[in-house]
C-alpha positions as CSV (number, residue, x, y, z in Angstrom):
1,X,-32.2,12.3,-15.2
2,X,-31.2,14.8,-17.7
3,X,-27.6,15.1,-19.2
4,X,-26.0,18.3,-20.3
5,X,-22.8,18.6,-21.7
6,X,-22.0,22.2,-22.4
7,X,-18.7,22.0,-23.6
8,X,-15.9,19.7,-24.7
9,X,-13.1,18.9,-23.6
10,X,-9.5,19.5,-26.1
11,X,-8.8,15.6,-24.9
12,X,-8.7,12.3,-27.4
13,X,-9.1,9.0,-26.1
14,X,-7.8,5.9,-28.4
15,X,-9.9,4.8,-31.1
16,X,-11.0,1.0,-31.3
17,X,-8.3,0.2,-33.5
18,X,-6.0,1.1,-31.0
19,X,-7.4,-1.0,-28.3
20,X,-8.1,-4.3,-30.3
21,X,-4.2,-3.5,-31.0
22,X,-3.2,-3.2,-27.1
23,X,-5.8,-6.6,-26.7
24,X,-3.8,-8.5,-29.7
25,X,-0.1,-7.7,-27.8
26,X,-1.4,-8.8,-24.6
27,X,-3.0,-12.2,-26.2
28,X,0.6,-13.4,-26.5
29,X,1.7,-12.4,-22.9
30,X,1.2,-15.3,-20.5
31,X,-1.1,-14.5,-17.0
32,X,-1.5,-16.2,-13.9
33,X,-5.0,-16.7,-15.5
34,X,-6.0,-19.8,-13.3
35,X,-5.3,-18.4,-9.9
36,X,-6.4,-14.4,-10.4
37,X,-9.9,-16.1,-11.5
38,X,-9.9,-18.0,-8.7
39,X,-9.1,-15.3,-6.1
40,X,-11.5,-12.7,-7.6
41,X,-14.5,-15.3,-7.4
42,X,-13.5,-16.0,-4.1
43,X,-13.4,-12.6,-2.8
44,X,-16.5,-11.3,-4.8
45,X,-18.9,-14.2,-3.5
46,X,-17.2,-13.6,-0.1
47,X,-18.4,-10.0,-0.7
48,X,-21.9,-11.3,-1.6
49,X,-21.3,-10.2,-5.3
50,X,-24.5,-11.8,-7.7
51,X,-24.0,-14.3,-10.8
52,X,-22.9,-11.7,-13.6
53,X,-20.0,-10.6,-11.1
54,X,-19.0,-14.0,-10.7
55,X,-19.9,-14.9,-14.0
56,X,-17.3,-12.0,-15.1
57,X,-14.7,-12.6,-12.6
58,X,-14.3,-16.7,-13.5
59,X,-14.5,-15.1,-17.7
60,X,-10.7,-14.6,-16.7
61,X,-9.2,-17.9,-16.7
62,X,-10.1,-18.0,-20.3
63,X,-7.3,-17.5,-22.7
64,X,-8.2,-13.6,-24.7
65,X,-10.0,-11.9,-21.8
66,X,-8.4,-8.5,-21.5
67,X,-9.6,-6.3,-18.4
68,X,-10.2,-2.6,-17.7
69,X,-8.6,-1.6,-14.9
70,X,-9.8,1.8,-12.6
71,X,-9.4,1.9,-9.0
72,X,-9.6,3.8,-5.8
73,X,-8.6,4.4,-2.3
74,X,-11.8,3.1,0.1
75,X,-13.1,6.2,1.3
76,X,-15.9,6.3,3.9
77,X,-19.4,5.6,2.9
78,X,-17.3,5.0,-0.8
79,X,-15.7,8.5,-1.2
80,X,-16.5,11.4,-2.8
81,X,-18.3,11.1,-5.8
82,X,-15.8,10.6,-8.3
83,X,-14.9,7.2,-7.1
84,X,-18.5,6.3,-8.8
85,X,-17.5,8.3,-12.0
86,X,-14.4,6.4,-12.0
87,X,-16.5,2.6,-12.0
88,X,-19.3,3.8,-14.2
89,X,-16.7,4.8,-16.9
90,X,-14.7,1.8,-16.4
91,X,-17.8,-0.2,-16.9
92,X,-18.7,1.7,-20.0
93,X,-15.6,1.1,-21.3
94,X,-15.4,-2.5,-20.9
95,X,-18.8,-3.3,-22.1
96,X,-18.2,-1.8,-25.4
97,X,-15.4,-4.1,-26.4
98,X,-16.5,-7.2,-24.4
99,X,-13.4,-6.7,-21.5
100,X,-13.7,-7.5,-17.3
101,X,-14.4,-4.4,-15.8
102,X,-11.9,-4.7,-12.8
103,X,-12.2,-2.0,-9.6
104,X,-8.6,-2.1,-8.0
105,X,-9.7,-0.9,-4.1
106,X,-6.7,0.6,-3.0
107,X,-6.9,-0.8,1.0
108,X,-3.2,-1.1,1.4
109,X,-2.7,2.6,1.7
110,X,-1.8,4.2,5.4
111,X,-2.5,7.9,4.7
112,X,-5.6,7.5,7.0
113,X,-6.6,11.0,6.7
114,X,-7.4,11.1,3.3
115,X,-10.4,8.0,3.4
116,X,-12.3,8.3,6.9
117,X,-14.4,11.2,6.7
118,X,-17.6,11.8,3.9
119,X,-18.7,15.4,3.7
120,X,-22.3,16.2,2.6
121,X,-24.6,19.8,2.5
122,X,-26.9,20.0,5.8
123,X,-30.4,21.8,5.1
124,X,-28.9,25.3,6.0
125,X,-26.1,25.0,3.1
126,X,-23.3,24.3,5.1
127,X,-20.6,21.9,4.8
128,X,-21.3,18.9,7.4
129,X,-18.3,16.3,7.5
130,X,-18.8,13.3,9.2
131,X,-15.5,11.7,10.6
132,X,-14.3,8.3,12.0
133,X,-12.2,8.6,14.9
134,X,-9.3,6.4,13.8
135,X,-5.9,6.8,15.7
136,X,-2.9,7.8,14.1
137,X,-1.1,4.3,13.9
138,X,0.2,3.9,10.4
139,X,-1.5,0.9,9.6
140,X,-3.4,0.2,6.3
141,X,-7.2,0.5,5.4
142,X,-7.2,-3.3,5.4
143,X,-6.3,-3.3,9.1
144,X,-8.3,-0.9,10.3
145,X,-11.6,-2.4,12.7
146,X,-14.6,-0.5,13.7
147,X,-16.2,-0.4,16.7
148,X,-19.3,1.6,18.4
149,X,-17.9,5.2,17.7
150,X,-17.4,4.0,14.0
151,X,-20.8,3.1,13.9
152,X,-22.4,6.0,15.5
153,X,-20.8,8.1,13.1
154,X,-22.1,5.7,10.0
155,X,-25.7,6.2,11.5
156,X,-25.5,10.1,12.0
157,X,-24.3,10.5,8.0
158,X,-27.5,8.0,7.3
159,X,-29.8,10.1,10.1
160,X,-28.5,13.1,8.1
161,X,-30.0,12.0,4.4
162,X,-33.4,10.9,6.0
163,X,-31.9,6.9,5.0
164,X,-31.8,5.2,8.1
165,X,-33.9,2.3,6.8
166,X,-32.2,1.9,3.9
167,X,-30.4,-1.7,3.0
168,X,-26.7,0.0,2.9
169,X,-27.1,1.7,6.7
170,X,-27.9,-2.2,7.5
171,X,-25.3,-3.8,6.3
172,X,-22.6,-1.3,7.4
173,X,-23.7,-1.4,10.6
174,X,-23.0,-5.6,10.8
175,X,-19.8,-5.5,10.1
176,X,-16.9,-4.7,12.5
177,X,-14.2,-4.4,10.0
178,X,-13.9,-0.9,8.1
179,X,-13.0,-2.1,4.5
180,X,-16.0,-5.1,4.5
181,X,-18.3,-2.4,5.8
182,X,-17.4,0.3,3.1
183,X,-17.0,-2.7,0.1
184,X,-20.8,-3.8,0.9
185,X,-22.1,-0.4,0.1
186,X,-19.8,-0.5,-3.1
187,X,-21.4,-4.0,-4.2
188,X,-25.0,-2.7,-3.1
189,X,-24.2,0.6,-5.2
190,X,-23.3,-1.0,-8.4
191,X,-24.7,-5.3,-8.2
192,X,-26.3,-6.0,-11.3
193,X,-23.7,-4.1,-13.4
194,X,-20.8,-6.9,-13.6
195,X,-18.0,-5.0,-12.0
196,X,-15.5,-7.4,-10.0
197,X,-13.8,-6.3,-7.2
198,X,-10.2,-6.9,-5.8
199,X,-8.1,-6.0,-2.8
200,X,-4.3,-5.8,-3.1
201,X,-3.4,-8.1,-0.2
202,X,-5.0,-10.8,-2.1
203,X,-2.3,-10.7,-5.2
204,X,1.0,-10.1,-3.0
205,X,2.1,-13.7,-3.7
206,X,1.6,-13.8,-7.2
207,X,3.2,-10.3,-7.5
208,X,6.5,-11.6,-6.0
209,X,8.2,-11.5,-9.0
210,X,7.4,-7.6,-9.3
211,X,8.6,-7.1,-6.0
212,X,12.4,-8.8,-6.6
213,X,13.1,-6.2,-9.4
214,X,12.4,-3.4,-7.4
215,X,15.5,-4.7,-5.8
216,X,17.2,-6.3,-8.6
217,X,17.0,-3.7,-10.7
218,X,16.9,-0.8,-8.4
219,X,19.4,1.1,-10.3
220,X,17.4,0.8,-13.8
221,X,14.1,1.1,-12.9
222,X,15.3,4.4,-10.4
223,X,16.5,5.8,-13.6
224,X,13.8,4.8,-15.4
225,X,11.3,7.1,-13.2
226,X,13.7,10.3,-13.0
227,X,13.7,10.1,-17.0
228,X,9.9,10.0,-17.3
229,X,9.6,12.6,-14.7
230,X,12.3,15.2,-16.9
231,X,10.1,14.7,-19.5
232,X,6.9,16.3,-17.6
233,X,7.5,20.6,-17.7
234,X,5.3,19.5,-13.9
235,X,6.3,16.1,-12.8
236,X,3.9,15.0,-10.2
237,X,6.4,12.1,-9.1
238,X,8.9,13.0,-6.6
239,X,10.3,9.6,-5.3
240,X,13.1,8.9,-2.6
241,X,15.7,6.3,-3.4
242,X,15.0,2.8,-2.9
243,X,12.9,0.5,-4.6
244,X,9.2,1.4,-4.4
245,X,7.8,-0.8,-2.0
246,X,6.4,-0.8,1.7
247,X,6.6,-3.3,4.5
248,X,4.3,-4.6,7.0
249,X,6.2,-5.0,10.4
250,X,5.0,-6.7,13.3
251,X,2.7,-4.0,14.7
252,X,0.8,-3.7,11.5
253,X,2.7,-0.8,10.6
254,X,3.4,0.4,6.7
255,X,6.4,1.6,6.4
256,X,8.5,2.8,3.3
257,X,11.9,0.7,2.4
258,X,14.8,2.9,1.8
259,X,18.1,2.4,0.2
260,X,21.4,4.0,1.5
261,X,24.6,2.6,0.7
262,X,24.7,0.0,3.8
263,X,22.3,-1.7,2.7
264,X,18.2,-1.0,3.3
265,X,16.3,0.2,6.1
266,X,12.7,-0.1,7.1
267,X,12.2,2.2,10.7
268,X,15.0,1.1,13.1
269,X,15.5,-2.2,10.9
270,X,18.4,-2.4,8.1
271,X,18.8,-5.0,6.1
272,X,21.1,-6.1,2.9
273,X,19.8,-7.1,0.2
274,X,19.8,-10.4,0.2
275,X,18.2,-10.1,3.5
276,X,15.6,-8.4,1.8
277,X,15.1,-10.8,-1.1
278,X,14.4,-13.2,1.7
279,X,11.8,-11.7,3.1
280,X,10.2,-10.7,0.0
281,X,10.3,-14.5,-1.3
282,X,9.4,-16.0,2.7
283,X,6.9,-13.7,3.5
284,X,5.4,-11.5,0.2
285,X,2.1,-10.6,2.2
286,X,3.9,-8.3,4.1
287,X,5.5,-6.3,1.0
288,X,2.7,-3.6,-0.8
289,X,3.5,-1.3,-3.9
290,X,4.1,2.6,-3.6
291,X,2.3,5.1,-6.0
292,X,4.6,3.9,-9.1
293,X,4.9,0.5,-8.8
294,X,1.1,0.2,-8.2
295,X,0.3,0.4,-11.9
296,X,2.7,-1.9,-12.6
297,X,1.5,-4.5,-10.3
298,X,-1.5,-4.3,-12.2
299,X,-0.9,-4.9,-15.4
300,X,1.8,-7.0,-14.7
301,X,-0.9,-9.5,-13.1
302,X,-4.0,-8.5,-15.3
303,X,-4.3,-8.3,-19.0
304,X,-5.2,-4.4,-18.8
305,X,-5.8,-3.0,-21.4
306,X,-6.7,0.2,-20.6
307,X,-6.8,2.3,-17.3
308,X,-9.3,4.6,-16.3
309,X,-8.4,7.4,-13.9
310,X,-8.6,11.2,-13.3
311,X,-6.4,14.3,-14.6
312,X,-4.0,13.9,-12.3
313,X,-3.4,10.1,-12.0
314,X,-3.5,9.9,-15.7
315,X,-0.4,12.8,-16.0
316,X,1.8,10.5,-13.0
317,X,0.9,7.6,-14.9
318,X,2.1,9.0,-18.5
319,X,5.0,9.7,-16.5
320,X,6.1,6.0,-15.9
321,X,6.2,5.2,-19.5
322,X,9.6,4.3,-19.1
323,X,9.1,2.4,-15.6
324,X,6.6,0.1,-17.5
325,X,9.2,-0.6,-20.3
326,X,12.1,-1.5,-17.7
327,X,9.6,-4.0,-15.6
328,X,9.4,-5.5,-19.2
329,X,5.5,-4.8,-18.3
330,X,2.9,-3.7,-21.0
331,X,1.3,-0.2,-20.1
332,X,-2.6,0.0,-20.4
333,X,-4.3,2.7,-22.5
334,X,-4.6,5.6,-20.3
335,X,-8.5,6.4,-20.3
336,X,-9.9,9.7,-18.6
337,X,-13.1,9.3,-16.4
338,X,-16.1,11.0,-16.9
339,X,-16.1,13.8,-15.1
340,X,-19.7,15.4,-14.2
341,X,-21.5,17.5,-11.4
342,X,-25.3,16.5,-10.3
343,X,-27.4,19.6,-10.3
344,X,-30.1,18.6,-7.8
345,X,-33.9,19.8,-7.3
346,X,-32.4,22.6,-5.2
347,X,-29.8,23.9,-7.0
348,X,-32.2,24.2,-10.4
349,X,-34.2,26.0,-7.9
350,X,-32.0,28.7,-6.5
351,X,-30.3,28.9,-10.5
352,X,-33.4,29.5,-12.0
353,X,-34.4,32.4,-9.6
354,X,-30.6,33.6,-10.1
355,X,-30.9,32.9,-13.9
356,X,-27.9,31.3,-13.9
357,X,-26.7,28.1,-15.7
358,X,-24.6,25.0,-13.3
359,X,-21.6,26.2,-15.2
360,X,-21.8,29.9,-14.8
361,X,-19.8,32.3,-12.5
362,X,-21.6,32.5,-9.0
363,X,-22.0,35.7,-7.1
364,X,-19.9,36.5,-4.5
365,X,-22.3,36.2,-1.9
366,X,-25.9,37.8,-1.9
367,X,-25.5,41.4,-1.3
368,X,-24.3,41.5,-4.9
369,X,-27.5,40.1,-6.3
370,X,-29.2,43.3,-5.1
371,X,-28.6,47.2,-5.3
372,X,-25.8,48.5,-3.4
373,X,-27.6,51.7,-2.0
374,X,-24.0,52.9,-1.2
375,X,-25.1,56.4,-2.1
376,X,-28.2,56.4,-0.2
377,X,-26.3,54.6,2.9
378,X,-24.0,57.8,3.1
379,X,-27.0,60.4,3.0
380,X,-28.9,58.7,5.4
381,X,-25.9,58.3,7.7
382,X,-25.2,61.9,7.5
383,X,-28.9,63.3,8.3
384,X,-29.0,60.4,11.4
385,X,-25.8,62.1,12.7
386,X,-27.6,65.4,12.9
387,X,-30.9,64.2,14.4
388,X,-28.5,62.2,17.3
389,X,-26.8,65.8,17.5
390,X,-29.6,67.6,17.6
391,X,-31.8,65.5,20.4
392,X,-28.7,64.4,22.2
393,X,-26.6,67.6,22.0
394,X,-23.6,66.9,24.5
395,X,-25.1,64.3,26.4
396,X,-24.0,61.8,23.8
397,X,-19.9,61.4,23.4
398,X,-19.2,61.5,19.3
399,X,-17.6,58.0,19.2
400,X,-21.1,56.7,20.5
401,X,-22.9,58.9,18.3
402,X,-20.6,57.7,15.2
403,X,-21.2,53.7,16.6
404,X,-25.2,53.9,16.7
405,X,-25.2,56.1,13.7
406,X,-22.9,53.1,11.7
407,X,-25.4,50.5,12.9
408,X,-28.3,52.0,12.3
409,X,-27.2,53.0,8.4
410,X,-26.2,49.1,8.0
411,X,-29.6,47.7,9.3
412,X,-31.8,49.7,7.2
413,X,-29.6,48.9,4.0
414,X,-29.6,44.9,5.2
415,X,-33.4,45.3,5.1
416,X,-33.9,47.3,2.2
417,X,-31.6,44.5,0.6
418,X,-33.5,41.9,1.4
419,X,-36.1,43.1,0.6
420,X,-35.3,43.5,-2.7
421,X,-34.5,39.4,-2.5
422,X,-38.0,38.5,-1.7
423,X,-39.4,40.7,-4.3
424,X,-37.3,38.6,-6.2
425,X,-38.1,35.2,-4.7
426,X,-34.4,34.5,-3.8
427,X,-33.7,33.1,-0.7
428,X,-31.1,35.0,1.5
429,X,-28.6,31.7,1.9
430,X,-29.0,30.5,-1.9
431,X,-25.4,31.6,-3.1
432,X,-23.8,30.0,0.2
433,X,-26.3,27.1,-0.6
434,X,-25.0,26.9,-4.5
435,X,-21.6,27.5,-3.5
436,X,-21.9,24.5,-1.3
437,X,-23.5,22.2,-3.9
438,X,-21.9,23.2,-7.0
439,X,-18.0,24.1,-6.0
440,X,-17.4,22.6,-2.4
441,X,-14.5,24.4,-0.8
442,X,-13.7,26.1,-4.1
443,X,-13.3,22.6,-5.0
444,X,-15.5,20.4,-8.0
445,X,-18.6,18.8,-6.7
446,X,-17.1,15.5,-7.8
447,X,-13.8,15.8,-5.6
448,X,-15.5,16.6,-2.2
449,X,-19.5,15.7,-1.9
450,X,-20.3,12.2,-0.7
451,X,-22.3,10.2,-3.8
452,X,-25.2,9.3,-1.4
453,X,-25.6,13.1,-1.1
454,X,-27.4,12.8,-4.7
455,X,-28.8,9.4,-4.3
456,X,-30.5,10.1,-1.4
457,X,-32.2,12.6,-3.8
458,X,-33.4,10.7,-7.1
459,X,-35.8,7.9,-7.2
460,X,-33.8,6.6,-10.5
461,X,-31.1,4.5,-9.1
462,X,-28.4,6.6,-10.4
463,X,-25.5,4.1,-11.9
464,X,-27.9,2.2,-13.9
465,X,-29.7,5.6,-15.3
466,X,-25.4,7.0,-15.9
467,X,-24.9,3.5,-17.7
468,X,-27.5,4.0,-20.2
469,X,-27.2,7.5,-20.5
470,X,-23.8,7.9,-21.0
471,X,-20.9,7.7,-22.9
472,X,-17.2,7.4,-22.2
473,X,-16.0,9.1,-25.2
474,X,-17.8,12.2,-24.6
475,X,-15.3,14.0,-22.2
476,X,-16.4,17.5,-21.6
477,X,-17.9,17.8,-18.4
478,X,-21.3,16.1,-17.8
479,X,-24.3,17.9,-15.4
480,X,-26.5,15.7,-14.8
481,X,-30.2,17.1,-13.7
482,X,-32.2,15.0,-10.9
């Protein structure tokens, strides 16, 4: 694989001063060291994580560990390819000043929509999404089962990258629970690398505490958020009263807590605040965090001391600056992820016939690769009306005569177009085909394309060859050649 960074990005990222600072504050903080190692090496060897995952997760009971933290919503067959970006940089990160590398998988969110489909280009160029039918029920990704549909789907997206042997397609195909299906090809993608992984419904007990100031201090902390938020000219948070958590009712259902001045309401349930208390302290399995209070569940557990995320979570996040200081909880450094687009045998292809670089301005489409014969088109158009006047005379009515004189103009130019391609070597479907590759619906490569897209493609396994190849400083954007 070869890396090219073209340009750089106007962005800093702390300097190791800074971080051994942020790791010396945290040393005097006190962490529920004992039980966190003990849930993540649970979970991880549950996951069928190897030693230096283990070995990582139980390096946490020990007094000085610090962790960085990155994490994602579970997206099918792992999400688009920046949830790998996110993990390699986090690992990157960690290794260089010793720290757990930590993946948060975000199963507690509800907006189903957003996780159960993978999109990937078919051999034609198109866009081919493969989607799990999942009903609209409002529970979480941690609830959610799968059953023969599910796994018809999962075999069609392997079918479709010529993988159907491969070790992930068997183990997703075991398991009848979505989020142990989707973590397997996550441990398979990066084992031998040392990441841990963790599922929020795992912590809710120790994160009670975090839970009884978002009622405690409802006021403060609701404050808090409005005043980072007027300090952003484009605040991303727009919150409703209440404190910023979600409950689990009896049907499995995630539902948000609101605050009126009765009391609190969760659906058709209200409550009063000691009523709630209550059922946070009886029952704190059934409570979750919202987009704010997330972070601060985190580092409020961990010793984090830096986060690594993309542009957008990193500006909500500088937004809650003042959140963090009324939870009396130390905020993380705030790290951007490499950020890179995988140029593929195909794509080098059609750029180098286009002589065109990944980061270059595509055509519109491939008529304006070629001459426009506009000129031409009109001429000919004219002298074909007067041979269809002259062999036809009346016989032919002029709107029939303007219609077959139209056509006939646009398929010659179509051919003499094309055949300007060929002289040229470009394929007809190579713009829609780099369109497709490079900027998914108008979108970066990164945001939409599934990661197995490219793996499928290499014979390097791809997060080892980014992990030595790579460095998490270097923030302009990365293309990396297959």
């Amino acid at each position: 694989m070869k890396v090219v960074v073209p340009q750089q990005a106007d962005r800093s990222t702390p300097t190791m001063e800074e971080l051994r600072s942020c790791e010396a504050q945290l040393s005097k903080k006190a962490y529920p060291r004992a039980e966190l190692s003990e849930i993540l090496v649970q979970y991880n060897r549950a996951l069928g994580q190897d030693s230096l995952a283990i070995e990582q997760a139980q390096r946490l009971a020990q007094d000085g560990t610090v962790c960085v933290v990155t994490g994602q919503q579970l997206g099918f067959m792992g999400g688009p390819t920046y949830t790998f970006l996110k993990a390699i940089s986090c690992l990157l990160l960690a290794r260089e000043i010793g720290a757990i590398p930590l993946f948060w998988v975000a199963t507690e969110d509800h907006d189903i929509a957003e996780i159960d489909h993978a999109v990937q280009v078919d051999p034609r160029g198109n866009l081919e999404v493969f989607r799990l039918p999942f009903p609209e029920s409002g529970k979480s990704v941690e609830d959610l089962a799968l059953g023969r549909d599910h796994h018809q789907v999962i075999a069609a997206y392997w079918r479709a990258l010529g993988m159907e042997e491969s070790p992930e397609a068997r183990v997703s195909a075991e398991s009848t629970s979505y989020s142990a299906a989707m973590m397997q090809l996550l441990v398979h993608a990066f084992r031998g690398t040392g990441l841990v992984f963790v599922e929020p419904h795992l912590l809710r007990p120790l994160a009670q505490d975090v839970f009884l100031r978002e009622v405690d201090d409802e006021v403060i902390l609701g404050k808090a958020l409005q005043h980072g938020s007027s300090r952003s000219p484009e605040p991303l948070l727009h919150l409703k009263a209440g404190p910023n958590l979600f409950y689990k009712d009896d049907s499995a259902r995630r539902q948000r807590i609101t605050s009126d001045t009765d009391g609190y309401r969760m659906g058709s349930a209200k409550w009063t605040r000691e009523q709630l208390r209550q059922r946070i302290i009886d029952t704190p399995e059934r409570f979750s965090s919202n987009v704010a209070s997330r972070p601060v569940v985190q580092s409020a557990l961990f010793p984090a001391v830096a986060y690594v995320g993309g542009p957008h979570e990193l500006q909500y996040h500088r937004e809650l600056e003042d959140y963090f200081a009324a939870h009396k909880v130390p905020m993380p450094l705030l790290i951007p992820r490499i950020q890179a687009t995988f140029v593929t045998p195909e794509t080098q292809e059609y750029l180098k016939a286009l002589d065109l670089q990944p980061w270059e301005e595509l055509p519109e489409n491939w008529r304006s690769l070629v001459s426009d014969f506009a000129d031409t088109s009109e001429l000919f158009s004219l002298q074909l009306k007067k041979l269809i006047h002259e062999h036809f005379g009346d016989h032919l009515p002029d709107a029939q005569a303007e219609h077959e004189s139209v056509h006939c103009t646009e398929a010659v130019r179509t051919r003499a177009q094309e055949t300007q391609l060929r002289a040229r070597k470009i394929p007809k479907h190579a713009v829609h085909t780099l369109r497709n590759l490079l900027h998914p619906r108008d979108n970066a490569q990164e945001r939409v394309l599934s990661w197995w897209e490219f793996q499928a493609q290499s014979r390097e396994n791809l997060v080892e060859s980014m992990l030595a190849r790579l460095n998490w400083r270097e923030q302009g954007h990365h293309y990396l050649y297959l």
